[in-house]
N, C-alpha and C positions, 0 to 999 in steps of 0.2 A: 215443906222442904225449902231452907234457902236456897237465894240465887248466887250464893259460894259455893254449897253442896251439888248444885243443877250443874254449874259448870266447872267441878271437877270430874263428876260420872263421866260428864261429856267427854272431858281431855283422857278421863280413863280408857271409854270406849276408843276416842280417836286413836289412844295409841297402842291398846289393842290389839283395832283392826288393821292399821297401817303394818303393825311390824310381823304383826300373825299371818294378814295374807301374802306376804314378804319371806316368809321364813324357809329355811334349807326344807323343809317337806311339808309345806303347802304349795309355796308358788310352783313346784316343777309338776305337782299334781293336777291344778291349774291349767298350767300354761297346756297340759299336754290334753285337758279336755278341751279347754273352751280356745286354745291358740295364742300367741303371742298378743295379739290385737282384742281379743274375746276378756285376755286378761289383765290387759292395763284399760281397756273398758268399763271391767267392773273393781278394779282397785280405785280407776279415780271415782265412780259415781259412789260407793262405799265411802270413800276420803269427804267427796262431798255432802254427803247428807248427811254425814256431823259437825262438819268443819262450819257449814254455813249455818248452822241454827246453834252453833256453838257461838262465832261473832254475833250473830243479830240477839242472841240472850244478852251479850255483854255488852252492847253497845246499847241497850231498851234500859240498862241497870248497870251503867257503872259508876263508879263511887257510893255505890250500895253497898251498906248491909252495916257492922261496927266500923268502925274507923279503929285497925290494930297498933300503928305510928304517926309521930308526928314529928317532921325534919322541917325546917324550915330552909326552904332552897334560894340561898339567897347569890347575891351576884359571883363570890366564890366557886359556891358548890354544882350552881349552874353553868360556868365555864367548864369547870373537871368536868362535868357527866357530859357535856358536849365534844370537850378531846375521845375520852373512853367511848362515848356512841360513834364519833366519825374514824376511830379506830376498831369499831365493829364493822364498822361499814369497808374501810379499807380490809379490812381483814376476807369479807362476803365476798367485795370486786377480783381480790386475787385470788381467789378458787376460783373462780370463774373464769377464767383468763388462763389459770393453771388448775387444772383440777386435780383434784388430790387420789391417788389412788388406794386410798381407804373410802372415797363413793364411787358410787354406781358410774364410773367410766369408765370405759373400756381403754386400755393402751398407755393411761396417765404414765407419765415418768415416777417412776421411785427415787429420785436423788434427793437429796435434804437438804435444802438450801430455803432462805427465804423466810416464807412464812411460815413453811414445815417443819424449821428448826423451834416453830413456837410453839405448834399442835400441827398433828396429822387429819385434822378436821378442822380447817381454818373458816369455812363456809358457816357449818353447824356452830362452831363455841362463836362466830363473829355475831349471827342470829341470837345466840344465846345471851350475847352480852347485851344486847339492845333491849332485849326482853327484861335481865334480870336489872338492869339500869332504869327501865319502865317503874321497877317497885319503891325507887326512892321516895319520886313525887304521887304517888298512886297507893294511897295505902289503908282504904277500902279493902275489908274480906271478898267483897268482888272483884276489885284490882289484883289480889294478892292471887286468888285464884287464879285468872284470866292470865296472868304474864309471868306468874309462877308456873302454869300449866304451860307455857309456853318453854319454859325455862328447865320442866322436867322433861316433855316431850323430846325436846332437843338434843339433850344429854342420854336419855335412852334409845332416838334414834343412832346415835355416832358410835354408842356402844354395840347396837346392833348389826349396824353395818360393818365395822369388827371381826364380830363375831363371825359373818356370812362371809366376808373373805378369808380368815383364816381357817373356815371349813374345807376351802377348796382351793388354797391363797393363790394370785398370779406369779408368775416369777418375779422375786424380787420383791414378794410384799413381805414376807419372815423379816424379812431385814429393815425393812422402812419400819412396820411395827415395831420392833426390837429400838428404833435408835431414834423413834420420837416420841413425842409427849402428845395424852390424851386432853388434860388440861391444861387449858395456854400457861406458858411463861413458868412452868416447872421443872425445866430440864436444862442443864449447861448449854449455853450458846444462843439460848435465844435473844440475846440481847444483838449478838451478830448477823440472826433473820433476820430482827429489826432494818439492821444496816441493809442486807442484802436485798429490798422489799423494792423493786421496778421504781421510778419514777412516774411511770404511765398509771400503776395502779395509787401510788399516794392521789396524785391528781385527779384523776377517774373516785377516787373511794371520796375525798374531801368535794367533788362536782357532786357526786350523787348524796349524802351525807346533807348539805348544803340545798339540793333542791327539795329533800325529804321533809326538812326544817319548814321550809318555806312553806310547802304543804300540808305540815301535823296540824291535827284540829289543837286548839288553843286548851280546847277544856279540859284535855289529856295529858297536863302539864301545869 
């Protein structure tokens, strides 16, 4: 078995068991054996013991297996993918900051403004971008696996999480669902997020973006 095949199963499993023990009729079956605490106990150690031997395969073997592309990343196209990566990152700081209530927070505002006018999952597709921007220079069948599985992961968690509030929506989520966009920068107005996007979080996303940089191993690039 290759170690493209080895680590799809994996991101298969991982996502799974993440979104399976998460679901409208598992977790409340769960929670109500093992407790509130019993069962985010055994969702993360579950989370863990694929996730971790899912990195330590890719990082023992990456740039393994065929080579599927060849881009040559040169001083151009390496400036573009560094605006689009610290625009993933700005994107991750301000869900953070404002959480979106299409995830798991309780209370989030439903107004559309911002970064909501870009997607209603600004966190998820910001991670998603970093990942699917990973497969320019990375483009080993273990690369493609490893950040592509990252990249599907992502997109099936946001749909997930969807899913789970419109089973039982908050007030106000019909409506934010209805009048924003699943995939960034597909819907009227978001060029006017753009505009609306904090200065604290430009700043704060291009700090963290910027010390990221500084820290990526070399060889992953």
């Amino acid at each position: 078995m290759s170690t493209a095949t080895e680590i799809t199963l994996l991101w298969a499993a991982f996502t799974a068991t993440h979104l399976g023990l998460a679901s409208v009729r598992v977790e409340p079956r769960l929670r109500a054996k093992l407790g509130d605490v019993g069962f985010l106990g055994l969702y993360s150690l579950v989370a863990l013991a694929i996730f971790i031997p899912l990195v330590r395969l890719y990082f023992a073997n990456r740039h393994g297996g065929a080579w599927l592309w060849a881009i040559e990343v040169g001083t151009p196209l390496r400036a573009a993918l560094y605006v689009l990566m610290t625009l993933g990152v700005v994107m991750t700081v301000g869900s953070i900051l404002r959480p979106s209530p299409a995830a798991l927070a309780p209370g989030a505002s439903s107004e559309v403004a911002g970064l909501y006018r870009i997607t209603r999952h600004p966190m998820v597709m910001g991670l998603a971008l970093l990942f699917a921007l990973h497969l320019v220079p990375n483009a080993s069948s273990a690369d493609a696996a490893f950040f592509g599985g990252f990249v599907a992961f992502s997109l099936a968690g946001a749909w997930h999480q969807d899913a789970r509030k419109l089973h039982a929506p908050p007030p106000g989520f019909r409506e934010f669902h209805a009048h924003t966009a699943f995939i960034p920068f597909t819907r009227a107005g978001w060029l006017q997020g753009v505009k609306e996007i904090p200065a604290l979080v430009w700043l704060l996303g291009i700090a963290a973006s910027a010390l990221a940089r500084w820290f990526h191993p070399r060889g992953l690039w």
